[in-house]
N, CA, C and O atoms as a Tinker XYZ file with bonds, in Angstrom:
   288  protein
     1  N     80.516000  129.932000  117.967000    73     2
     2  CA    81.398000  128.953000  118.558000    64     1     3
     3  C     81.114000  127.560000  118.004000    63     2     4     5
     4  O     81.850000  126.605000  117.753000    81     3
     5  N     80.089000  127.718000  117.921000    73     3     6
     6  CA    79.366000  125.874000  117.621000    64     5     7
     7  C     79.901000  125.859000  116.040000    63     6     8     9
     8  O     80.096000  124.657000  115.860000    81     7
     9  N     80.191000  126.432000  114.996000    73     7    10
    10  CA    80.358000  126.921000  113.765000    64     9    11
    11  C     82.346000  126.597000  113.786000    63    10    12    13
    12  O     83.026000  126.069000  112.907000    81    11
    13  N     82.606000  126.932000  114.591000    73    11    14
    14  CA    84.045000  126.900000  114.963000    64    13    15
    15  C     84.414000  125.612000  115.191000    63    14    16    17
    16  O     85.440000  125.127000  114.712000    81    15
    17  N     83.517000  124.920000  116.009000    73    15    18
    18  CA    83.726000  123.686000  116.320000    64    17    19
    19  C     84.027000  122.577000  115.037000    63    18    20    21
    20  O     84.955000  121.785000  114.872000    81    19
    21  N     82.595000  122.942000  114.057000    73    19    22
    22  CA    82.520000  122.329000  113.131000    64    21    23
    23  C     83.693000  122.189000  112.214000    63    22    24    25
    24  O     84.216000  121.172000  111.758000    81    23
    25  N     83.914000  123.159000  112.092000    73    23    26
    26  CA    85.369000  123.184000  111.385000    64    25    27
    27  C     86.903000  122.841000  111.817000    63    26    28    29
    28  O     87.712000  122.207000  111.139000    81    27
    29  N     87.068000  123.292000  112.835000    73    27    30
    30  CA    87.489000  122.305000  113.716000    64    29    31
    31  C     87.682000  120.791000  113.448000    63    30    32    33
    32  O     88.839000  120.399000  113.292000    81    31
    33  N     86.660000  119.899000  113.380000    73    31    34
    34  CA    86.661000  118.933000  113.439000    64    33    35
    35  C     86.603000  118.470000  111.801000    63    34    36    37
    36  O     87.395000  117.588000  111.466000    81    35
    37  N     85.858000  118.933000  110.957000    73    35    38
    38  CA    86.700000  118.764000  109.525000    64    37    39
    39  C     88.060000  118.891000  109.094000    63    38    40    41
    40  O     88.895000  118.160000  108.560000    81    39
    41  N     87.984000  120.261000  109.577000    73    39    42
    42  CA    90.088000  119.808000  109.356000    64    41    43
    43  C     90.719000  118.816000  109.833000    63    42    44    45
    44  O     91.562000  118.216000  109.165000    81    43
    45  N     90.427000  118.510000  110.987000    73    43    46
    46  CA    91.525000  117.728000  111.537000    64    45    47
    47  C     91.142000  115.982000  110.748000    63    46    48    49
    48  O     91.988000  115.102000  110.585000    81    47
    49  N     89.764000  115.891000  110.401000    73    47    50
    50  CA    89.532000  115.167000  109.616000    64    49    51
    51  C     90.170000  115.130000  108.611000    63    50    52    53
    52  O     90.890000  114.140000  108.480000    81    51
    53  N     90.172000  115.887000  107.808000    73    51    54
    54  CA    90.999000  115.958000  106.435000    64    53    55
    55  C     92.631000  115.617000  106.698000    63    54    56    57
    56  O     93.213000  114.682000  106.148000    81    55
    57  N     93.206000  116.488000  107.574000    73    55    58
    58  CA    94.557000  116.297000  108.167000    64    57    59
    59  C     94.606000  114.481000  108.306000    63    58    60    61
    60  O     95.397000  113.793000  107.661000    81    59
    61  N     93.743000  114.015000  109.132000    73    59    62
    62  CA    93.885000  112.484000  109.250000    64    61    63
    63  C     93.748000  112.030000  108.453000    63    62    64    65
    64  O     94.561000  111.108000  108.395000    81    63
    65  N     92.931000  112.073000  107.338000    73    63    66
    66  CA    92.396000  111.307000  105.891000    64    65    67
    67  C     93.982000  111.337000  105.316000    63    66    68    69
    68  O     94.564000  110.263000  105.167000    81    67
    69  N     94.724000  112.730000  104.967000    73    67    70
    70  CA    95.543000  113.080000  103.881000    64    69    71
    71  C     97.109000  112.263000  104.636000    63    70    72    73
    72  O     98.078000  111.786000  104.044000    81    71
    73  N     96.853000  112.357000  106.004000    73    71    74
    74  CA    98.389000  112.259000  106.621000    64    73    75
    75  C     98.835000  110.809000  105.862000    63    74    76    77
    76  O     99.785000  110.616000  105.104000    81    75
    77  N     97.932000  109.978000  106.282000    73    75    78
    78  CA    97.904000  108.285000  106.421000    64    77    79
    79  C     98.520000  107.766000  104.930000    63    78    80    81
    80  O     99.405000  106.930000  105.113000    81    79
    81  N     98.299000  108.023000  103.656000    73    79    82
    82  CA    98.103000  107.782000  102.797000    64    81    83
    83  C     99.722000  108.387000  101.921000    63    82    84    85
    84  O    100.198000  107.845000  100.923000    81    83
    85  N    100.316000  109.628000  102.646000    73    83    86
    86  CA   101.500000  109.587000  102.097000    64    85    87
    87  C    102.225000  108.549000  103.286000    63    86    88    89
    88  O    103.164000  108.033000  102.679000    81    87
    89  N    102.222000  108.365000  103.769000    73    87    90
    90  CA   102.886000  107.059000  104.958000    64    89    91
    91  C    103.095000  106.131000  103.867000    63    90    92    93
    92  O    104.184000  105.957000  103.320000    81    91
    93  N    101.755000  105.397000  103.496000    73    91    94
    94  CA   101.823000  104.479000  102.721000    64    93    95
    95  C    102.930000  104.624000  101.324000    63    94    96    97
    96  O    103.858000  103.816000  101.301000    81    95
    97  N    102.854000  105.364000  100.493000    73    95    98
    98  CA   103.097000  106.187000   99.461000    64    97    99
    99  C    104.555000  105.929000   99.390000    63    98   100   101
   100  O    105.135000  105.529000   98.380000    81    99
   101  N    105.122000  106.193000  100.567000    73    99   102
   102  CA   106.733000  105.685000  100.212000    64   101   103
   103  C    107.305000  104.167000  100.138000    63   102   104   105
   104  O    108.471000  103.939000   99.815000    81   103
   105  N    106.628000  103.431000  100.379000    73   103   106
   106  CA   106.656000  102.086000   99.748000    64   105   107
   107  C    105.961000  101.822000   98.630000    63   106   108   109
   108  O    106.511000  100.886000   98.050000    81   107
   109  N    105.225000  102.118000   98.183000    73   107   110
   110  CA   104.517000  102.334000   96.552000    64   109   111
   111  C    105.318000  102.423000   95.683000    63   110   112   113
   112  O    105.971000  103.450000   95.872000    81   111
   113  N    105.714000  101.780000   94.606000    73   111   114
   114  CA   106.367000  101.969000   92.958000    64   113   115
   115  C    105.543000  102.265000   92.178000    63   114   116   117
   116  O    104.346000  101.975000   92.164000    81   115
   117  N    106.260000  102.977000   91.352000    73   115   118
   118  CA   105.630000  102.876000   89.802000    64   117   119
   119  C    105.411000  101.800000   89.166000    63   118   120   121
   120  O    104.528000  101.664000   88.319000    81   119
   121  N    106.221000  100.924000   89.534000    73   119   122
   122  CA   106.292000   99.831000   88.564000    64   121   123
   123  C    105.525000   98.609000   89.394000    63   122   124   125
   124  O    105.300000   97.547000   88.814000    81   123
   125  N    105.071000   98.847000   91.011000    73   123   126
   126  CA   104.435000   97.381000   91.389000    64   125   127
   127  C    102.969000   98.040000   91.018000    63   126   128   129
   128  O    102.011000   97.291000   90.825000    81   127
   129  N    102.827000   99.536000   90.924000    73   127   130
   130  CA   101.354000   99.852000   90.198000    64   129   131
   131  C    100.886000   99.353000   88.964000    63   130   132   133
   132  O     99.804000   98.916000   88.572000    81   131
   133  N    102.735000   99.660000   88.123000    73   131   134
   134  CA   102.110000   98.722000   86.699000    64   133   135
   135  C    102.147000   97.534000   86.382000    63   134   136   137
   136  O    101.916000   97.154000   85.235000    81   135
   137  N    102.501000   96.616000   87.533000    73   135   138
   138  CA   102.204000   95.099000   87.589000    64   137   139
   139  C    101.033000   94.481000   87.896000    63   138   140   141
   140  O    100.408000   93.543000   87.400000    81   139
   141  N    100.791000   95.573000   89.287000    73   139   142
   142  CA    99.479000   95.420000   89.647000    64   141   143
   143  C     98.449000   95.294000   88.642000    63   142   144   145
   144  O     97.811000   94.274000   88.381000    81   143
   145  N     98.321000   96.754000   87.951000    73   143   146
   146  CA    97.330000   97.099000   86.966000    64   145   147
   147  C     97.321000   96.211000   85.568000    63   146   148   149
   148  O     96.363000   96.222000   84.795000    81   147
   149  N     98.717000   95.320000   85.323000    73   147   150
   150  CA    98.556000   94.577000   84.438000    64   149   151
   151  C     98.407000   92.972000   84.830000    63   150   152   153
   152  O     98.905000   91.979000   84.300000    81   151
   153  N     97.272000   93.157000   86.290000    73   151   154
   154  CA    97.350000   91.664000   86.076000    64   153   155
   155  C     99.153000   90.969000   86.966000    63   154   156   157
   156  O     99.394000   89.763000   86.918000    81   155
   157  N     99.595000   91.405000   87.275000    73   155   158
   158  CA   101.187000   90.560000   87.495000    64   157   159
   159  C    101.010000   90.915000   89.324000    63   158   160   161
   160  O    100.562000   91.971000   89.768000    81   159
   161  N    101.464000   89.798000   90.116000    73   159   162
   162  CA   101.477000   90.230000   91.202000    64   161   163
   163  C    102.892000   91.161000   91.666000    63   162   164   165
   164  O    104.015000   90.693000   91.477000    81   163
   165  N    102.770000   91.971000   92.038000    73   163   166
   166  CA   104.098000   92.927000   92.719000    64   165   167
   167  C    104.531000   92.509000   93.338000    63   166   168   169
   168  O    104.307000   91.377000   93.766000    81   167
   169  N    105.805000   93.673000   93.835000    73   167   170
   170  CA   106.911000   92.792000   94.783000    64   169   171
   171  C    106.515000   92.619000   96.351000    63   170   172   173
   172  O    105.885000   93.420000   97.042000    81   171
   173  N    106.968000   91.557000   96.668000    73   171   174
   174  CA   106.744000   90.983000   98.150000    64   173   175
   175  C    106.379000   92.049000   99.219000    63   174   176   177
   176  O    105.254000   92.075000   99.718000    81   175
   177  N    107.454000   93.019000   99.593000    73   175   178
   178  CA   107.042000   94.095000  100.509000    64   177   179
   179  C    106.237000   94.888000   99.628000    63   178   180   181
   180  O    105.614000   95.404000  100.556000    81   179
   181  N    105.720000   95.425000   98.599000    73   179   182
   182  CA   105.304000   96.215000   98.350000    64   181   183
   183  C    103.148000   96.117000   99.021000    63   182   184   185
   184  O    102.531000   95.066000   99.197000    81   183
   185  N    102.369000   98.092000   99.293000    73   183   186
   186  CA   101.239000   97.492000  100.443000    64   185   187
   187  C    100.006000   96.795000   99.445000    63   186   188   189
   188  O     98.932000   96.366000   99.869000    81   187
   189  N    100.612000   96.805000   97.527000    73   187   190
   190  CA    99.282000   96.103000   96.697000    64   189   191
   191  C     99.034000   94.435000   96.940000    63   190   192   193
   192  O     98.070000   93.811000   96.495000    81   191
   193  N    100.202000   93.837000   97.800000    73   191   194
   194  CA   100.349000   92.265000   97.765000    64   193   195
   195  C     99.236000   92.058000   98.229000    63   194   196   197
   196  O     98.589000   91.286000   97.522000    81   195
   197  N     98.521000   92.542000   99.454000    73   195   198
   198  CA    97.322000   91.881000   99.898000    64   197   199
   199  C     96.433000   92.217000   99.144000    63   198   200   201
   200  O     95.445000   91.487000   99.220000    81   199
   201  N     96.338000   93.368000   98.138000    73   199   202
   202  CA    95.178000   93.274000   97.196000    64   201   203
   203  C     94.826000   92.006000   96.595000    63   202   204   205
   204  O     93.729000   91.578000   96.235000    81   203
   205  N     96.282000   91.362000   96.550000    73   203   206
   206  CA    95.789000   90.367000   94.889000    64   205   207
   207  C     95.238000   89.087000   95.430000    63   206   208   209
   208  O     95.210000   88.047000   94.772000    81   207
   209  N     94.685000   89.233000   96.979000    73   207   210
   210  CA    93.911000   87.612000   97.363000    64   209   211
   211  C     92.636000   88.288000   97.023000    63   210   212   213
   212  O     91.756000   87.674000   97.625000    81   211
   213  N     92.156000   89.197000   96.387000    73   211   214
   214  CA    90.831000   89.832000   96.083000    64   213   215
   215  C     90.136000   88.858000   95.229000    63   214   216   217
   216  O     91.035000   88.094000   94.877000    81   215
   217  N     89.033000   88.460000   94.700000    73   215   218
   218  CA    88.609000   87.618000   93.783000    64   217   219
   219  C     88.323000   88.305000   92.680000    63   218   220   221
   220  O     88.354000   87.755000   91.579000    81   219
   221  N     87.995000   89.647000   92.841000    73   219   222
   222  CA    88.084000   90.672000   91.453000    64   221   223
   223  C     89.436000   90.986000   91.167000    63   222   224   225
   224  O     89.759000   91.162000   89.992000    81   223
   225  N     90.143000   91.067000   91.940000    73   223   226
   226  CA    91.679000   91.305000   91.449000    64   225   227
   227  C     91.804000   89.964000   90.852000    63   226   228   229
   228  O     91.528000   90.152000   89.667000    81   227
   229  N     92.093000   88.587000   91.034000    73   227   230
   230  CA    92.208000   87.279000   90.615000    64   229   231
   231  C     91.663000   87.224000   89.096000    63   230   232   233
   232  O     92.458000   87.015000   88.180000    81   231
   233  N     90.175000   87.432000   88.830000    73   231   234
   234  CA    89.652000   87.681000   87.853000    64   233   235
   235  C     89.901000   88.375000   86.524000    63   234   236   237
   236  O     89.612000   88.083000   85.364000    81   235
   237  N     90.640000   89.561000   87.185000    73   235   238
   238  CA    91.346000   90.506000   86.446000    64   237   239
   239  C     93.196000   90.096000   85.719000    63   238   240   241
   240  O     93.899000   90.570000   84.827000    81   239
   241  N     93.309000   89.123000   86.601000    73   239   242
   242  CA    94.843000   88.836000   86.090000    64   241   243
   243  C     94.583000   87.810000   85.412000    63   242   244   245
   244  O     95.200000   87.689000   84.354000    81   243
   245  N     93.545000   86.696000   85.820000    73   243   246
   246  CA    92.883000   85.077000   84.785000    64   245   247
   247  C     92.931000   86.070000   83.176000    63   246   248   249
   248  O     93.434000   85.619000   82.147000    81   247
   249  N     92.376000   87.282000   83.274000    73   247   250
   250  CA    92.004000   87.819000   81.997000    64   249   251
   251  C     93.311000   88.964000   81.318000    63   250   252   253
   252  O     93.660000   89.142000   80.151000    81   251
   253  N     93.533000   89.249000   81.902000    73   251   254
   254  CA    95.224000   89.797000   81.340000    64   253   255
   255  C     96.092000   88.321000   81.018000    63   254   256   257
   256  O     96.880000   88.132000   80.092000    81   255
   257  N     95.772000   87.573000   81.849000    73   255   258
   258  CA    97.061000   86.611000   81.197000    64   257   259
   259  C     96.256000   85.118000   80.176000    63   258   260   261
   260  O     96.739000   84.064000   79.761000    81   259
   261  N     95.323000   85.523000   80.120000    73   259   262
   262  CA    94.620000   84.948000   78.618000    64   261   263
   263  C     94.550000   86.079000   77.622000    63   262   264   265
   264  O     94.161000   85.689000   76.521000    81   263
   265  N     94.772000   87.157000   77.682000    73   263   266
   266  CA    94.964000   88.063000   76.784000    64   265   267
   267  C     96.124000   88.350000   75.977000    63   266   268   269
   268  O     96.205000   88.702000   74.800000    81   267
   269  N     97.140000   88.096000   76.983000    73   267   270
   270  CA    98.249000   88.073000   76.426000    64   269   271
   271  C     98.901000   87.007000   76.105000    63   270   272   273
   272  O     99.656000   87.082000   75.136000    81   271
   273  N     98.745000   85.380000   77.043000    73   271   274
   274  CA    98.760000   84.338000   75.728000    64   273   275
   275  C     98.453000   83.974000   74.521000    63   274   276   277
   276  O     99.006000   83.094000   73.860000    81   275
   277  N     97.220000   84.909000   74.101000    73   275   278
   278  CA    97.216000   84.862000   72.843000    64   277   279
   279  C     97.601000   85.807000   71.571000    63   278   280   281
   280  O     97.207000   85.920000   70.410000    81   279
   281  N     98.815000   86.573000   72.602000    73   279   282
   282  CA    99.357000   87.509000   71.426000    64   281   283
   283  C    101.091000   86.461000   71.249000    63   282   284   285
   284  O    101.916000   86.634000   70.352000    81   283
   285  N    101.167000   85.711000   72.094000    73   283   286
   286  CA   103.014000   85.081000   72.335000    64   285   287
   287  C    102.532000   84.150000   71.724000    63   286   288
   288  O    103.224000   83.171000   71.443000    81   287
C-alpha cells in the first residue's frame, strides 16, 4: 500500500509539472522564441516579455546587437 501511495503521488506530480506548461504554450510563437533567442525583445503579450528585465538576458541582447552592428 505504502508503494502505491508513492506512486500515486509521482504521477499526479508529473500530471501537474506537464499540465501547466502546455497552458503556457499556446501563447508562445515561433517567432517571439526567435526574437527572444536573438537578442530582440518579443511581442507585448507574448509569456518571454518578463524574461528580458533579466540582467543575463540584457547582456545577451548588449551582445547580439554589437554583433550585428558590425556586420550593417
Amino acid at each position: 500500500m505504502r508503494h502505491f501511495n508513492k506512486i500515486a503521488v509521482a504521477a499526479a506530480a508529473i500530471f501537474v509539472a506537464t499540465a501547466s506548461p502546455v497552458h503556457a504554450a499556446d501563447k508562445l510563437t515561433a517567432d517571439d522564441t526567435a526574437r527572444f533567442l536573438a537578442g530582440m525583445p518579443p511581442s507585448a503579450g507574448s509569456p518571454l516579455t518578463a524574461l528580458t528585465s533579466d540582467p543575463s538576458w540584457q547582456r545577451h541582447a548588449r551582445f547580439f546587437d554589437a554583433a550585428f552592428g558590425q556586420l550593417e
